[in-house]
C-alpha positions in Angstrom: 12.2 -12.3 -22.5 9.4 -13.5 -20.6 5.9 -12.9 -21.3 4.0 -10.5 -19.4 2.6 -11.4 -16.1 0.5 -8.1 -15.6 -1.3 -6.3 -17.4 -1.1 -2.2 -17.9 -2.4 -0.6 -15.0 -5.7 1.4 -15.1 -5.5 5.0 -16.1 -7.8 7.6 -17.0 -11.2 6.7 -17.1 -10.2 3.1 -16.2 -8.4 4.2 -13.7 -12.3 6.2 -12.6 -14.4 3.0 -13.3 -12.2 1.4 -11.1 -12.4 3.6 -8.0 -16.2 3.5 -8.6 -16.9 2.3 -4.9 -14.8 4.9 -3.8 -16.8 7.5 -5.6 -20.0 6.3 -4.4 -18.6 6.0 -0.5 -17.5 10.1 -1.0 -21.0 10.9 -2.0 -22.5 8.9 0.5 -20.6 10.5 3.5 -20.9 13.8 2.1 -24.8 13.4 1.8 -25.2 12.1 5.2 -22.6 15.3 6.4 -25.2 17.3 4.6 -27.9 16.2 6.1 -26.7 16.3 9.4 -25.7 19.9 9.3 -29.3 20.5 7.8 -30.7 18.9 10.9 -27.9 20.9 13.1 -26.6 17.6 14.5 -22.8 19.0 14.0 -21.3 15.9 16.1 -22.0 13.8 13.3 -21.9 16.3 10.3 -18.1 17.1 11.3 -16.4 14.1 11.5 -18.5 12.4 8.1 -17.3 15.6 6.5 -13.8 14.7 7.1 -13.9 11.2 6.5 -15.3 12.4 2.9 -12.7 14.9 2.3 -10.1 12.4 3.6 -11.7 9.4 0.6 -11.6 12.3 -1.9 -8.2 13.0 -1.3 -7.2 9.4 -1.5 -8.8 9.5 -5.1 -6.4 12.4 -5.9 -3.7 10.0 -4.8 -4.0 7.3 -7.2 -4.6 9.8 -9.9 -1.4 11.6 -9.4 0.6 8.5 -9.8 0.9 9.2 -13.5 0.8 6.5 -16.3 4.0 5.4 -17.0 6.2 3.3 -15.0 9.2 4.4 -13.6 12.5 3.3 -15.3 14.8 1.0 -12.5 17.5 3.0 -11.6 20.7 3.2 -9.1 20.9 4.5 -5.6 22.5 3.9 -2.5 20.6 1.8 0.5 20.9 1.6 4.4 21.3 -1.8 5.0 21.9 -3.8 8.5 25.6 -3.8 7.7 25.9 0.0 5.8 24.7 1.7 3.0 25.1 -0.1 0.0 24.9 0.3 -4.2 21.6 -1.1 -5.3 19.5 -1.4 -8.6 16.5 0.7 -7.5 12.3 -0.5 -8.9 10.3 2.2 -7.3 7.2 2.2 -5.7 4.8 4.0 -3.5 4.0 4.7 -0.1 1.7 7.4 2.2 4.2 10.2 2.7 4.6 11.8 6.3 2.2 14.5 5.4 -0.7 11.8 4.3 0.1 10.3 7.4 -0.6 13.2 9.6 -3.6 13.7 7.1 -5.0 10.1 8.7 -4.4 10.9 12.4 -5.8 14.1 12.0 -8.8 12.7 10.5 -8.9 9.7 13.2 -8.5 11.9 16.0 -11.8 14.3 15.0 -13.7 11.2 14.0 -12.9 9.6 17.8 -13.7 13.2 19.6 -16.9 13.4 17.7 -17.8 10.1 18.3 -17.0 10.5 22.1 -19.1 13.6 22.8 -22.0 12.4 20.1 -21.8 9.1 22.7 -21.9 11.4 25.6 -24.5 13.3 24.5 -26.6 10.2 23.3 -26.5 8.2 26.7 -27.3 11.8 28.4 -30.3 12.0 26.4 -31.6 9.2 25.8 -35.3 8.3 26.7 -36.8 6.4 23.4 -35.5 3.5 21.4 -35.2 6.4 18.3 -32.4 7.6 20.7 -30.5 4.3 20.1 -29.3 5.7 16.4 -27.2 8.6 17.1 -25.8 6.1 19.9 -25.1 3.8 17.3 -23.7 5.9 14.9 -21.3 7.0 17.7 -20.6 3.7 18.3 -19.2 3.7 14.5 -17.8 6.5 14.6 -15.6 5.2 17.0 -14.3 1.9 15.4 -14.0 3.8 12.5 -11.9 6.4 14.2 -9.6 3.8 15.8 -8.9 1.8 12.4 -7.8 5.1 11.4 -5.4 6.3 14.4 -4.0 3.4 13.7 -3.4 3.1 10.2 -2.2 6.8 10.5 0.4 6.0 13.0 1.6 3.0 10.7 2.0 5.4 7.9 3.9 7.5 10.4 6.2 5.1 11.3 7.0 3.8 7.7 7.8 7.6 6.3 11.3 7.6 6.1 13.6 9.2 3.9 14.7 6.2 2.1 12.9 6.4 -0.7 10.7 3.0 -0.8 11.0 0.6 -3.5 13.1 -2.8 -3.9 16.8 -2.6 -4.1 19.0 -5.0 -5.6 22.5 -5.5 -4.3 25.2 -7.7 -4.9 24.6 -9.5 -1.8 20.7 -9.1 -1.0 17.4 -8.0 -1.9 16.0 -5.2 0.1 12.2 -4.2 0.3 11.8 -0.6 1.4 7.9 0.0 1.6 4.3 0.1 3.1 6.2 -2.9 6.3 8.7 -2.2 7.8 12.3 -2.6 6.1 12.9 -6.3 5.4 16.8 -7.9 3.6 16.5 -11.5 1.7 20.1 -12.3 1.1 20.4 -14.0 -2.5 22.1 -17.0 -0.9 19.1 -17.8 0.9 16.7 -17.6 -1.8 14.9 -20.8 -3.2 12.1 -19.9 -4.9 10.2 -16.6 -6.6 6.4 -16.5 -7.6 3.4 -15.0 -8.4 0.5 -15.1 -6.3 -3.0 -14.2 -5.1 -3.7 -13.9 -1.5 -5.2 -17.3 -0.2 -9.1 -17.9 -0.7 -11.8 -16.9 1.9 -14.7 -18.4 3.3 -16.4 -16.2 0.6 -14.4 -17.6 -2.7 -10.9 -16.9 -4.5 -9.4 -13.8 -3.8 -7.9 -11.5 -7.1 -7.4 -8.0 -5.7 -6.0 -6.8 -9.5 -8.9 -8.6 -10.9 -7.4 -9.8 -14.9 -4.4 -7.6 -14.5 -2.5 -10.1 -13.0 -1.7 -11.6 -9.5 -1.6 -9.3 -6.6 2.1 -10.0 -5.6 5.7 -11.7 -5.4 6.7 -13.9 -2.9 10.2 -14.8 -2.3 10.7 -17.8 -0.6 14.1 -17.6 1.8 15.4 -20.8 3.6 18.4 -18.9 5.9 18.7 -22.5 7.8 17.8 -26.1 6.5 16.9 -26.7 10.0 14.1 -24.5 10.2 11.2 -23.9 8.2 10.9 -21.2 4.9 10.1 -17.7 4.7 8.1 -15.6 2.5 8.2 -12.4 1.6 5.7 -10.6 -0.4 6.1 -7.9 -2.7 2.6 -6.1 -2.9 1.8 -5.1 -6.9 -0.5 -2.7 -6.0 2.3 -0.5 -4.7 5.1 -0.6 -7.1 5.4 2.1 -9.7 7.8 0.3 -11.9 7.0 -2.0 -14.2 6.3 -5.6 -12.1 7.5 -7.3 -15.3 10.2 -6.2 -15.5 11.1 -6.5 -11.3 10.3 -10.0 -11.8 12.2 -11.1 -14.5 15.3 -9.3 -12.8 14.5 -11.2 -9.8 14.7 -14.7 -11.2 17.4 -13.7 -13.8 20.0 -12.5 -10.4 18.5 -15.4 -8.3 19.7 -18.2 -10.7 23.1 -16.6 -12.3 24.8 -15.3 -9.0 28.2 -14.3 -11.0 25.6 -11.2 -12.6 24.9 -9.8 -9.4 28.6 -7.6 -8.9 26.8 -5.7 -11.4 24.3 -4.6 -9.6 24.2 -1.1 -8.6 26.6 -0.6 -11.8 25.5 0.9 -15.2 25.7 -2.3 -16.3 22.7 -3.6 -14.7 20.7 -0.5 -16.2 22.3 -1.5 -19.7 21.3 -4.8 -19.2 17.5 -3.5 -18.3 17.4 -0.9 -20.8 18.4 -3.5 -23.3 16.1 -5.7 -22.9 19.4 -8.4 -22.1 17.3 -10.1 -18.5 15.2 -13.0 -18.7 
């Protein structure tokens, strides 16, 4: 067995100290909706209301995903050439629901932020006029990086439940992109990795839990240059360990993979029997 990459995920009151900023951005947009419904400025009240609601409901999110990891298992996937048996390692995506959530939020965010702009520019006489103006002004980006994160998460909810599938001929990623098939053939290398540094220092999103993903590196065609896929941590709800060991083990002993998609390959997980 190899030794573990990642450590256990945050749970409980970890999992809380974690989301700190995200608890102090919920009371900060509910305070500033308070205070604009004090002052009966509703055009702003309304739409930091929802984006409050909206963070507090994210927070739910994370805390509903449980603390266990979910055990690999077998299921069928739509491939490019069929459905397929697979070896299934779960993980998470925004449902259709959450995504509807988002556009709904976006869209009252960008109609506030419209007629708080219109009403600012109507108005306006002093320089003290210029901060409702700006705060429509943010309003509005804000409302846009929504719509479109919302219509993303529209667009990704599909009934194929997301996760990475193993088959006998490929490795499919089912997630937060858009569906994406490595065939094992074409598969020279697997790592672990952070994102590349910024201008502002080395980036470590999972901070000493471990790197932030697994990138596959794919070569379909000596003649051209290799691809790399990334399989984002943060999302899976399986155990990463174990997905990456499985990885390498099928990518370097190609007469295993027929038994993917087989009891056998849970056997083999269950028991401990993968690299």
């Amino acid at each position: 067995m190899t030794t573990d990459v990642w450590a256990p995920r945050h749970r409980g009151w970890k999992l809380a100290h974690h989301l700190l900023p995200a608890f102090v951005l919920v009371a900060v947009l509910l305070g500033f909706a308070v205070g604009a419904a004090w002052i009966r400025e509703w055009l702003l009240a309304i739409p930091l209301a929802a984006l409050g609601f909206a963070a507090i409901w994210s927070i739910i999110r994370e805390f509903r995903r449980g603390g266990r990891d979910v055990a690999p298992s077998n299921a069928a996937v739509i491939t490019s050439t069929g459905p397929r048996a697979a070896t299934r390692f779960a993980s998470t995506r925004a449902s259709a629901p959450t995504g509807g959530l988002t556009v709904g939020v976006a869209v009252v965010t960008l109609i506030s932020a419209l007629a708080l702009g219109a009403e600012a520019v109507s108005t306006f006489a002093r320089a003290r006029d210029l901060l409702p103006l700006g705060a429509a002004v943010m309003l509005l980006a804000v409302g846009l990086l929504l719509l479109i994160e919302g219509v993303r998460m529209l667009r990704q909810a599909t009934d194929q439940p997301p996760g990475v599938y193993l088959t006998r001929s490929r490795v499919v990623i089912v997630g937060q992109r858009a569906t994406r098939e490595l065939f094992w053939k074409d598969v020279r290398n697997i790592r672990t990795e952070d994102p590349p540094r910024t201008a502002l220092g080395e980036r470590r999103p999972l901070g000493d839990r471990g790197p932030s993903r697994i990138v596959i590196t794919h070569w379909p065609r000596l003649d051209e240059e290799p691809s790399h896929e990334a399989i984002e941590v943060q999302y899976l709800v399986c155990d990463p360990n174990a997905l990456l060991a499985t990885l390498r083990h099928y990518a370097e002993h190609p007469t295993a993979r027929p038994e993917l998609g087989t009891p056998d390959a849970i056997g083999r997980l269950r028991g401990g029997r993968a690299p």
